[in-house]
C-alpha positions as CSV (number, residue, x, y, z in Angstrom):
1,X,-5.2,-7.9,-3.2
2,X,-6.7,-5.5,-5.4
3,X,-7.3,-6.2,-8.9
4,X,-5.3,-4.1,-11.6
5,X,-3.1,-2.4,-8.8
6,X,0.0,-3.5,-7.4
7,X,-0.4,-0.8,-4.6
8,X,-3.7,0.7,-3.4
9,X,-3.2,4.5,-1.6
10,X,-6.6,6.0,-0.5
11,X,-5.9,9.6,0.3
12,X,-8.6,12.0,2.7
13,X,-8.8,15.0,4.4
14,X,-11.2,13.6,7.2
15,X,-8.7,11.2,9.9
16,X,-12.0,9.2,10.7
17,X,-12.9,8.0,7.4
18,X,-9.1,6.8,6.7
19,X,-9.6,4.7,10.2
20,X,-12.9,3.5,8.7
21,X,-11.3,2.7,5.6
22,X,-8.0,0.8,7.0
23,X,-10.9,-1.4,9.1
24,X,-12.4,-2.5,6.2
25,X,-9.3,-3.6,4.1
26,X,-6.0,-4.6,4.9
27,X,-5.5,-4.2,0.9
28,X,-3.6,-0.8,1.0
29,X,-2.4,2.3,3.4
30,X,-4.5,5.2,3.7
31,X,-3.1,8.7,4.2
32,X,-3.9,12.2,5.2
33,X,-4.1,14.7,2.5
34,X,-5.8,17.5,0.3
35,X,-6.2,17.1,-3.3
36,X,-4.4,21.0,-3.7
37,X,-1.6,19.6,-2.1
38,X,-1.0,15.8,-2.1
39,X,1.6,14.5,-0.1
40,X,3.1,12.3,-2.7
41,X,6.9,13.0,-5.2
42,X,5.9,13.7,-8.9
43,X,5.1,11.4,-10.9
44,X,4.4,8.8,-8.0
45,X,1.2,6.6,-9.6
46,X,0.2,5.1,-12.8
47,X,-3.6,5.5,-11.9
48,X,-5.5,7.7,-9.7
49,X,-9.0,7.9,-8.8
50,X,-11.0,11.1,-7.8
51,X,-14.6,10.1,-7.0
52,X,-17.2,12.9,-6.6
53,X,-14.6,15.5,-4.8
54,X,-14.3,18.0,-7.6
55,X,-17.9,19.6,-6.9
56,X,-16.5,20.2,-3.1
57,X,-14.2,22.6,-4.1
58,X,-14.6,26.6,-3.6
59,X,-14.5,27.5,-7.2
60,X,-12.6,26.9,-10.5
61,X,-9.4,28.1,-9.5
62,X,-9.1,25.1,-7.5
63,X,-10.5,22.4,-9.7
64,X,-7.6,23.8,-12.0
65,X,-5.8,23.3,-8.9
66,X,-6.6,20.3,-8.5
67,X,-6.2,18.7,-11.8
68,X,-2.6,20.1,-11.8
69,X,-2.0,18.3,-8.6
70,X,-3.6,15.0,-9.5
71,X,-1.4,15.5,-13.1
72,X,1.7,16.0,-10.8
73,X,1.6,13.2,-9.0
74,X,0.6,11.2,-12.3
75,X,3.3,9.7,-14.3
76,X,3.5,10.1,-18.2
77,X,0.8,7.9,-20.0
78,X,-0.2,7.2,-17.0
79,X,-4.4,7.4,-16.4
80,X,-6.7,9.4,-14.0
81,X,-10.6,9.3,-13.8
82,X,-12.8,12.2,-11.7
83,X,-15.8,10.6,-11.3
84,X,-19.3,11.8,-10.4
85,X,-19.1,15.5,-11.4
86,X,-22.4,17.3,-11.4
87,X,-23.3,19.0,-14.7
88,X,-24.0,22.7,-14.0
89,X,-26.7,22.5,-16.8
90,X,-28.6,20.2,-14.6
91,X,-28.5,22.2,-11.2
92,X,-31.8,23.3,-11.3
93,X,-33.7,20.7,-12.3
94,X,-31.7,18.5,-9.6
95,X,-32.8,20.7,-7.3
96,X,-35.9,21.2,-8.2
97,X,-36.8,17.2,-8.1
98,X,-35.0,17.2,-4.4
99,X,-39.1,18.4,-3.5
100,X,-40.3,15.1,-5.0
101,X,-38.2,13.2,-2.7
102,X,-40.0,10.7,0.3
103,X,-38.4,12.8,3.2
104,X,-39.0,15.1,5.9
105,X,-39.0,18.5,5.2
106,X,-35.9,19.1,7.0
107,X,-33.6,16.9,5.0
108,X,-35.0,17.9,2.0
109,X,-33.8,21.5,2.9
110,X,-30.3,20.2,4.4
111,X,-30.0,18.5,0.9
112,X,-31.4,21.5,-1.4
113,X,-29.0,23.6,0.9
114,X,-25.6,21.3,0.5
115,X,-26.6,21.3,-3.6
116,X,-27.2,25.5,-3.9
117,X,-23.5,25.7,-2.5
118,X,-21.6,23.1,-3.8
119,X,-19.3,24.2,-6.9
120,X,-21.0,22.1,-9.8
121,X,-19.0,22.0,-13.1
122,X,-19.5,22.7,-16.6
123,X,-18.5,18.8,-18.5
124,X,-17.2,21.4,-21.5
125,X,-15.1,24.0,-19.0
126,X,-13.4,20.7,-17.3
127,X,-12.3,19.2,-20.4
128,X,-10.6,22.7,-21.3
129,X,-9.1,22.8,-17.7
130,X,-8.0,19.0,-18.3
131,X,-6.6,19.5,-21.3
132,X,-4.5,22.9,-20.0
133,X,-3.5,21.0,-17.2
134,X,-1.2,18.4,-19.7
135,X,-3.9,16.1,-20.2
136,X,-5.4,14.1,-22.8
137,X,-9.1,14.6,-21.8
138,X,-12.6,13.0,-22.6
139,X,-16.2,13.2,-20.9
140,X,-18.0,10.1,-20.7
141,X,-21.6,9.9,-19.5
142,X,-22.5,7.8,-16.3
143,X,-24.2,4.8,-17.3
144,X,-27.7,5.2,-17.8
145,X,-28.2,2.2,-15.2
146,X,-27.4,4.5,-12.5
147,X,-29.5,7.0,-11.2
148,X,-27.5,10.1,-11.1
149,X,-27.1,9.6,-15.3
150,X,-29.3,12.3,-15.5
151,X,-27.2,15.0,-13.9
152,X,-23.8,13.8,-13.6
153,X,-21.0,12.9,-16.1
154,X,-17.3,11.3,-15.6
155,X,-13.5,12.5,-16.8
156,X,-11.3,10.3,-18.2
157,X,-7.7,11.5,-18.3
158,X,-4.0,10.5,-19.9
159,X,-1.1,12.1,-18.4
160,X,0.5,13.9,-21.4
């Protein structure tokens, strides 16, 4: 089974990366959602886990979105972490060191491209939307053992 969990629920939008994920793990069940909209009763988990998802949203209406519908679905003193969010304040210079990378010219762009568009978050505005959403709210850095330290941060949240 899975450590610390008595019942693992991975939740995506894409059908083949559930499939993928059900072949790797009998662990769990694996269901077809959007974070605006989960398809779970209120108050339904103790813990729930958003890894690097935030950043794919259309703007900051939907991160507050999003946080509200992660907070509905979380019960009271229950716990929440949004990991990987990119620091707006770093963008550029992200972007900038994409040219550094040992790739073609072609992916570089792709990647430069995907970056320039994606919704990258303010660690300070988040916590404010956190804690206006009825949560308890802290930024904590990524370990400096992992590369993307530099440019991206973690949420930790308590359900209110």
């Amino acid at each position: 089974m899975v450590p610390y969990v008595e019942t693992l629920v991975g939740v995506d939008f894409a059908i083949p990366l559930l499939g993928r994920a059900a072949s790797v793990t009998t662990a769990g069940c694996f269901v077809a959602g959007d974070l605006l909209s989960l398809p779970f009763r209120e108050a339904s988990f103790s813990k729930v886990i958003v890894s690097s998802v935030l950043q794919y949203l259309d703007d900051e209406a939907s991160v507050v979105r999003a946080l509200a519908e992660i907070r509905r679905v979380t019960a009271a003193g229950g716990r929440a972490f949004a990991s990987g969010n990119p620091d707006r304040r770093k963008k550029e210079e992200y972007i900038a060191g994409i040219e550094a990378l040992d790739l073609p010219e072609e992916r570089k762009a792709a990647i430069r491209e995907r970056n320039r568009g994606a919704f990258w978050l303010s660690a300070e505005t988040l916590l404010e939307q956190a804690k206006a959403g009825g949560w308890e709210a802290e930024i904590q850095p990524i370990s400096s053992s992992v590369w993307q330290s530099f440019y991206m941060f973690d949420l930790v949240l308590r359900a209110k």
